[in-house]
C-alpha positions in Angstrom: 108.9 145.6 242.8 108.6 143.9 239.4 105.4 144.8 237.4 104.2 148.1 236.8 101.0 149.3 235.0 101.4 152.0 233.0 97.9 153.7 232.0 97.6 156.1 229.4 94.1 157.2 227.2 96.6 156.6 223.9 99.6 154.9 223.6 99.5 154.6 219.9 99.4 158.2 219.0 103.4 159.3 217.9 102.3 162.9 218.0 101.5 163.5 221.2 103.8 163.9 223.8 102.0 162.4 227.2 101.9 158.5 224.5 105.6 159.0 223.9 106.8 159.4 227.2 104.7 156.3 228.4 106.0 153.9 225.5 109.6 155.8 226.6 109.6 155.1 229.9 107.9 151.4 229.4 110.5 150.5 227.0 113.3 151.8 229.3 111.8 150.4 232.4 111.7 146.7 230.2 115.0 147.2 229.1 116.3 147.1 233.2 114.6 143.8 233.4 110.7 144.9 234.9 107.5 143.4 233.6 105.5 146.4 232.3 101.8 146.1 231.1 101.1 149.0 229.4 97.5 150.2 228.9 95.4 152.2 226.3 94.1 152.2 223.0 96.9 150.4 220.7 98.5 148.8 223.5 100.4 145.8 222.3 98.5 143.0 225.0 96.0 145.1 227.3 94.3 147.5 224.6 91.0 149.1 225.1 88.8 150.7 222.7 88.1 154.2 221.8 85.4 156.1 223.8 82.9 158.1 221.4 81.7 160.7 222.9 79.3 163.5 221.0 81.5 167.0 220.8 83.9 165.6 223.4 85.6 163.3 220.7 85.4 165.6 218.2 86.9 168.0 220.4 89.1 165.8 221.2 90.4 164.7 217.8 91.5 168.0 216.9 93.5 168.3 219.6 95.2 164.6 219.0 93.6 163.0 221.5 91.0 159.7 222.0 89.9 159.1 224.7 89.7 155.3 225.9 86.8 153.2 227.1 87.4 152.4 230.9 87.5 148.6 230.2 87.2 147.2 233.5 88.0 143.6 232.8 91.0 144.6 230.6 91.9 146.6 233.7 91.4 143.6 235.8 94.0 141.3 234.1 96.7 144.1 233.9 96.9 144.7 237.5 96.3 141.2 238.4 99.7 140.6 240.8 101.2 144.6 239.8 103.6 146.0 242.2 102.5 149.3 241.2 100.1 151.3 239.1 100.9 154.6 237.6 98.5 156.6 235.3 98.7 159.3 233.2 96.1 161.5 232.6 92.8 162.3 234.9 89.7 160.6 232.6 87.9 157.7 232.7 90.0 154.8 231.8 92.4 156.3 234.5 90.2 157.0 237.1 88.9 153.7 237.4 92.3 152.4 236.9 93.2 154.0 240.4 89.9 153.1 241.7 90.5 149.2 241.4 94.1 149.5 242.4 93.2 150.8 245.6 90.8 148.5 245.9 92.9 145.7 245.3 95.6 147.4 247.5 98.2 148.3 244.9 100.3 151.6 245.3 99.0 154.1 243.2 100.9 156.9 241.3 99.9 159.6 238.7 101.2 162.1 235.9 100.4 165.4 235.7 100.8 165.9 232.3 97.5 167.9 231.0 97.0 172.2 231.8 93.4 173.0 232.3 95.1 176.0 230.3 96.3 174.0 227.4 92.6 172.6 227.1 90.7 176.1 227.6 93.2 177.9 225.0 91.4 176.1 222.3 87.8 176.0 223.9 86.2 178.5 222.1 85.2 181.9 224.1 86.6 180.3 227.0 89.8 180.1 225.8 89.7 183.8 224.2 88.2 185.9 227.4 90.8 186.0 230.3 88.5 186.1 232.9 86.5 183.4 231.9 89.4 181.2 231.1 91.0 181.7 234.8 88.0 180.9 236.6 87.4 177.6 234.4 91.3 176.8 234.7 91.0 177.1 238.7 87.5 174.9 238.5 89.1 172.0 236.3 91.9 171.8 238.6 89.5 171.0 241.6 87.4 168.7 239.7 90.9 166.4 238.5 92.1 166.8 242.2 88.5 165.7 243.3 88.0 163.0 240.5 91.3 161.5 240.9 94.4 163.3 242.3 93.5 163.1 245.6 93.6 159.4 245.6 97.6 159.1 244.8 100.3 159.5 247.2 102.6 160.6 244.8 102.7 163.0 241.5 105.4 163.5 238.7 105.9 166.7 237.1 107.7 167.3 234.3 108.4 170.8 235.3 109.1 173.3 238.2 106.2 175.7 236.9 104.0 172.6 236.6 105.0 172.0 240.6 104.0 175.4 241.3 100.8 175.3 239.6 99.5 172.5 241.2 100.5 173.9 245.1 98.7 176.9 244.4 95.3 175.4 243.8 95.8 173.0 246.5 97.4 169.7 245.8 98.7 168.1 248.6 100.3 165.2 247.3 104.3 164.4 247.0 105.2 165.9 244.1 108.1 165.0 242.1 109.7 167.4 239.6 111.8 165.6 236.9 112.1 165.5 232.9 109.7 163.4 230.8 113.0 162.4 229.4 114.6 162.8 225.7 115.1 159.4 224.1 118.8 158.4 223.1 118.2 158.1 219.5 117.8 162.1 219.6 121.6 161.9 220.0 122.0 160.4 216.6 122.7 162.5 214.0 120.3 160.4 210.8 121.4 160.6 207.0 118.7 159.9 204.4 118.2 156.0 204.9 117.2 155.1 200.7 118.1 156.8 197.9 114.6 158.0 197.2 114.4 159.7 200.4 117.3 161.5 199.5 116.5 162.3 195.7 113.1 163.8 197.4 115.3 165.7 199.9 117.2 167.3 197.1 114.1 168.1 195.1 112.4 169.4 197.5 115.7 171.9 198.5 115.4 172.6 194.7 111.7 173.8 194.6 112.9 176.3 197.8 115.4 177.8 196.5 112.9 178.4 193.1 110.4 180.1 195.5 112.8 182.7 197.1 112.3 186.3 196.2 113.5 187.9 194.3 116.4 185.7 192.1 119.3 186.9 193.9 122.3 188.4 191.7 124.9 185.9 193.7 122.6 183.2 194.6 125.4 181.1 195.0 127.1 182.8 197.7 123.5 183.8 199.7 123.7 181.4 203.0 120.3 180.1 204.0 119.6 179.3 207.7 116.6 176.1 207.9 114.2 177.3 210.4 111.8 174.1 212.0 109.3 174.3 214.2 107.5 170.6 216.1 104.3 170.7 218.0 100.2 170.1 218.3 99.0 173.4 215.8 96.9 174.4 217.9 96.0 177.9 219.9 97.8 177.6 222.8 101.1 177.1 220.6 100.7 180.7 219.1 102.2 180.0 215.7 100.5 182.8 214.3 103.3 185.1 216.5 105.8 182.6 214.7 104.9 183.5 211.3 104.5 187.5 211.3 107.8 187.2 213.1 109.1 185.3 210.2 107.2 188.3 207.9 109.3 191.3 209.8 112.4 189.3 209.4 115.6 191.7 207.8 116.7 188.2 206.6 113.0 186.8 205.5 114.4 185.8 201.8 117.5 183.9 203.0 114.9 181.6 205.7 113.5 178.5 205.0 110.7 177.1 207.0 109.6 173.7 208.1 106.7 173.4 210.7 106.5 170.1 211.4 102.6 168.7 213.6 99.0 168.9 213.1 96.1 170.2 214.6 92.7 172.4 215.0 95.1 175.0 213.7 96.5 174.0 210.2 94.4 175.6 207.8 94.5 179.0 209.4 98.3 178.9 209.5 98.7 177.9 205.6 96.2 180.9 205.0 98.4 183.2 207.4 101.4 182.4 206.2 99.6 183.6 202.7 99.0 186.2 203.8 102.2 187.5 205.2 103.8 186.4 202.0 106.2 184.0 203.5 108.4 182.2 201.1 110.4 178.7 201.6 107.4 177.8 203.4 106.2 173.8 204.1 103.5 172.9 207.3 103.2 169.3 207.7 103.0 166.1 210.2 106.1 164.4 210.3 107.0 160.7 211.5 109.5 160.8 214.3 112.4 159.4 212.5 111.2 161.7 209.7 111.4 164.2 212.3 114.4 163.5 213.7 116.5 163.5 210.1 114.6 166.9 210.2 115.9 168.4 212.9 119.7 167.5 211.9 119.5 169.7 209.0 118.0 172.5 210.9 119.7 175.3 212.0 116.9 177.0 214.5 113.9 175.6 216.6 111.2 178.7 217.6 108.8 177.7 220.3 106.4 180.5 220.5 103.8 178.4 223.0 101.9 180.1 225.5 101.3 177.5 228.0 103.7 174.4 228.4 104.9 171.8 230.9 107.6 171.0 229.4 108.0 170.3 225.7 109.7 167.1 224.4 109.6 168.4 221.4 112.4 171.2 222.0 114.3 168.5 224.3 114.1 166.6 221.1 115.7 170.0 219.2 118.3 170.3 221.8 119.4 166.5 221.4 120.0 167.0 217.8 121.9 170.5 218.9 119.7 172.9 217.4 119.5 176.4 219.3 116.1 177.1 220.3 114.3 180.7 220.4 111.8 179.9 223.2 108.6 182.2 224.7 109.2 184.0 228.1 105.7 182.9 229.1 105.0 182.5 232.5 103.1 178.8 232.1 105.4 177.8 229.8 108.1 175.6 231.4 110.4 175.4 228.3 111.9 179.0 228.8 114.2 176.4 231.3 115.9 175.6 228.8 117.8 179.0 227.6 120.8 179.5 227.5 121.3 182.5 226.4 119.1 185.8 226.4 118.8 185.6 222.5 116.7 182.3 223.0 114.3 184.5 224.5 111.3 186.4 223.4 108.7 187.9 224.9 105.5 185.8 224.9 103.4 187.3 221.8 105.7 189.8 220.5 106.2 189.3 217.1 108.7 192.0 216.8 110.7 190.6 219.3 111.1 187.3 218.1 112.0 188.8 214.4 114.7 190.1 216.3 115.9 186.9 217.7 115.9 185.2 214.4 117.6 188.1 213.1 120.7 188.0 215.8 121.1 184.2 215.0 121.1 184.2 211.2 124.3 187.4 211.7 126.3 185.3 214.1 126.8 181.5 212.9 129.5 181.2 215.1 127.6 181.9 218.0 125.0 179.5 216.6 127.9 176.7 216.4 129.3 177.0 219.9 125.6 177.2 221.4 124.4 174.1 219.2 126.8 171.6 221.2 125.9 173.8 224.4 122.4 172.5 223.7 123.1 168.8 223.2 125.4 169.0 226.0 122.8 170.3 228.4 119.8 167.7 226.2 122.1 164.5 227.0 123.3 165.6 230.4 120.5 166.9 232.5 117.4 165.5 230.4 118.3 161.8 229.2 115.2 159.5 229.7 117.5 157.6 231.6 117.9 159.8 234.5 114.2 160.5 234.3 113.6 157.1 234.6 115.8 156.8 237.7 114.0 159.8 239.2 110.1 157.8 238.2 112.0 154.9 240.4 112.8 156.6 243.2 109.5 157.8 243.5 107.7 154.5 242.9 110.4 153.2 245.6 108.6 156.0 248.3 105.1 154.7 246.9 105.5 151.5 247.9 107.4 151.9 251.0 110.3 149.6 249.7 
């Protein structure tokens, strides 16, 4: 086996996670000496165009996504002589991707890398009425098992949960359970790389300690603990338990506050976190080596979401050693990761979580021993190198080789 097409809708988007791990893993796969063709929109050599769609795009845009034309005669010169073909996500570009594959007798795998539940969270009344939103979760999973599923022999999941989910409504594939991977870099701990970046760090640490309330009367000796938070603003994330956490916080005055993404949900959680009063406050999208320096300075990562596969963006924490305070919720996969019951909360309890932030800010030693914890368990059982091994052995089944 020596070429394998990757497919993904986006590979060109840096702030989603299902584009990341497919540049990840083709980088890593290139590095061990195979030919990869990866394609998408912004591919490098087999790039398709966006698909416009009325309400769909727009739709789709707000949750970070395009979706890509299904280019048949791009398609046609990428898997001309592959070994394999492994795709992504269940639309169009994807679909047809397995459809000429098979046709042309190629071993097929996919990704399951896309809840209907993440989708529905932000689809209006669908996503706000329980009911509703079960019934149209259990439908889309038939229709991408119809569509496309059913045509692979083999699955990756990122996620034991994710595995359950998809035996329960009926898939009957291999599936393969391993990590989307953290990359390497996530190991290195970043200083500011020009001078301006750091003047504008120190500015900016300036203008937060202005904003706390009140002036403290021994400012000098107050400690401050740098909360961040990564992610896709939108519903299913549940941000807005996040911030009234941060409102019912004993410690509120000595917290700063970085959430770092976009989204459907950015405008509501600036005027939230108005109206809780939150000081030492900044919401804002983030390059990942921006990111990264980021996260070394932070001190806390909260991950309130609701529904998850897995989350590279707290593997991404965890690299860079920051303890995590993670929701207990039963479709998020990320709760894996705890290590100890005060990086726990009860999905949607805001009091809860204010508890949790509480506990870590009184105990910096606990926080110091549990940070290298983290980026132990990050580099040892995560690395996109053993994830990569783990996509191998799966293609190796694939292909019968």
């Amino acid at each position: 086996m020596k070429t394998i097409v990757l497919v993904c809708d986006d590979v060109n988007d840096h702030g989603n996670g299902t584009s990341n791990s497919a540049r990840q893993f083709a980088e890593e796969l290139q590095r061990r000496g195979f030919e990869v063709r990866l394609v998408g929109i912004g591919a490098p050599e087999f790039s398709v165009r966006e698909q416009r769609i009325p309400l769909v795009s727009f739709l789709a845009h707000k949750q970070r996504m395009r979706l890509a034309h299904a280019d048949k005669a791009v398609l046609a010169r990428a898997l001309d002589g592959a070994d394999l073909v492994h795709v992504y996500l269940p639309f169009s570009l994807e679909r047809l991707a397995v459809r000429m594959a098979r046709s042309r007798h190629i071993p097929v795998t996919a990704g399951f890398h896309l809840m209907p539940q993440n989708v529905l969270y932000s689809a209006g009344l669908v996503g706000k009425i329980p009911w509703l939103r079960r019934l149209t979760s259990n439908w889309l999973y038939t229709l991408f098992w119809k569509q496309m599923y059913r045509w692979v022999s083999d699955i990756h999941v990122p996620s034991r949960m994710g595995k359950t989910q998809l035996v329960e409504h009926g898939y009957t594939n291999r599936i393969h359970v391993f990590s989307n991977g953290v990359n390497p870099r996530f190991t290195e701990v970043l200083a500011p790389d020009s001078a301006k970046e750091k003047a504008e760090a120190e500015v900016q640490t300036e203008v937060v300690q202005q904003q706390a309330e009140p002036p403290q009367q021994h400012a000098l000796t107050v400690r401050m603990m740098k909360i961040i938070t990564s992610g896709r603003l939108a519903g299913e994330k549940d941000y807005d338990t996040f911030l009234r956490a941060l409102a019912l916080c004993k410690h509120r005055a000595h917290i700063s506050v970085q959430m770092c993404g976009t989204g459907p949900k950015y405008h509501h959680l600036r005027a939230l976190a108005r109206t809780e009063k939150l000081e030492n406050f900044t919401i804002s999208y983030l390059s990942s080596r921006a990111l990264q320096r980021a996260l070394n300075g932070a001190d806390l990562f909260v991950h309130p979401a609701l529904v998850e596969l897995e989350s590279l963006s707290v593997l991404e924490a965890l690299a860079c050693g920051v303890v995590p305070v993670i929701s207990d919720s039963e479709l998020s996969a990320a709760s894996q990761f705890s290590l100890h019951q005060r990086s726990l909360f009860a999905a949607g309890n805001a009091k809860q979580l204010a508890q949790q932030i509480d506990w870590w800010y009184e105990h910096p030693n606990e926080r110091a021993e549990y940070s290298a914890r983290y980026a132990q368990l990050a580099r040892e059982k995560y690395s996109l190198h053993a994830s990569v091994d783990a996509f191998l052995a799966m293609a190796k089944q694939a292909t019968r080789m």
